[in-house]
C-alpha distance (Angstrom), angle and dihedral (degrees) to the residues before:
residue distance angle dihedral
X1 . . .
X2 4.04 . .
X3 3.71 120.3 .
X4 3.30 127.1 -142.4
X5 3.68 131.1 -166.7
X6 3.48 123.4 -140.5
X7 3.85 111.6 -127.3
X8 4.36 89.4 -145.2
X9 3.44 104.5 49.4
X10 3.73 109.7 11.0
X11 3.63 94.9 -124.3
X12 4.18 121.3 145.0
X13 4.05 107.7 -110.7
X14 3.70 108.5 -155.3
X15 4.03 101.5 -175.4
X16 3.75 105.0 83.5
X17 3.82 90.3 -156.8
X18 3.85 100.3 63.2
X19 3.59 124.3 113.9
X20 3.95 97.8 -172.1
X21 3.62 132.4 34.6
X22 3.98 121.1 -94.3
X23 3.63 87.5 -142.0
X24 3.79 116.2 50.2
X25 4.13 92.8 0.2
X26 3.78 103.4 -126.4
X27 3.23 130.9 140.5
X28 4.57 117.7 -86.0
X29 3.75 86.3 -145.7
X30 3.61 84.8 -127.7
X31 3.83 116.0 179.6
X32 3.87 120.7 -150.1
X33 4.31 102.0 44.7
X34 3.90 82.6 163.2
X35 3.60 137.7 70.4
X36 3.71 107.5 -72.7
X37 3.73 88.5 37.9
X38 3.78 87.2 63.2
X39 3.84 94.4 52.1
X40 3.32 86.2 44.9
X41 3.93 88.3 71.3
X42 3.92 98.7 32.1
X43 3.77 103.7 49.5
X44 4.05 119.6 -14.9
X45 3.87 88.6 -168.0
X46 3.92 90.3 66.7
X47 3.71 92.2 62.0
X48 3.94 86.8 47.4
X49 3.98 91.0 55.4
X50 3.80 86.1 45.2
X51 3.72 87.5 59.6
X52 3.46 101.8 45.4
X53 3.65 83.1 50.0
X54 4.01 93.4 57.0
X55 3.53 84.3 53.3
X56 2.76 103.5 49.6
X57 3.41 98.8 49.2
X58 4.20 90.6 52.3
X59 3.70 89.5 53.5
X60 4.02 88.1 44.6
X61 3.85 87.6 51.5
X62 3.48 98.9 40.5
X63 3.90 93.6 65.7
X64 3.58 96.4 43.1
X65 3.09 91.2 59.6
């Protein structure tokens, strides 16, 4: 499990999906709330494969058509 320190107080946040702190409640200032931002903390090479995919998939298209 990731830790994650909150900028505030300095204590360790353990739940990867919080947006404030459990112990003074503000905000972590965390960027990426949305989906990419979440792969962005599980697994950064899934987002690279998802590129290569896109481009893949432009390059496929552009010489079918």
């Amino acid at each position: 499990m990731s830790e994650y320190i909150c900028p505030h107080c300095r204590n360790p946040i353990y739940d990867e999906d919080a947006l404030s702190c459990h112990f003074c409640g503000e905000g972590l200032n965390r960027s990426g709330s949305g989906f990419l931002g979440k792969l962005r903390y599980q697994n950064p090479r899934i987002v690279w494969y998802m590129l290569a995919g896109l481009v893949a998939l432009s390059v496929f298209l552009l010489f079918v058509r």
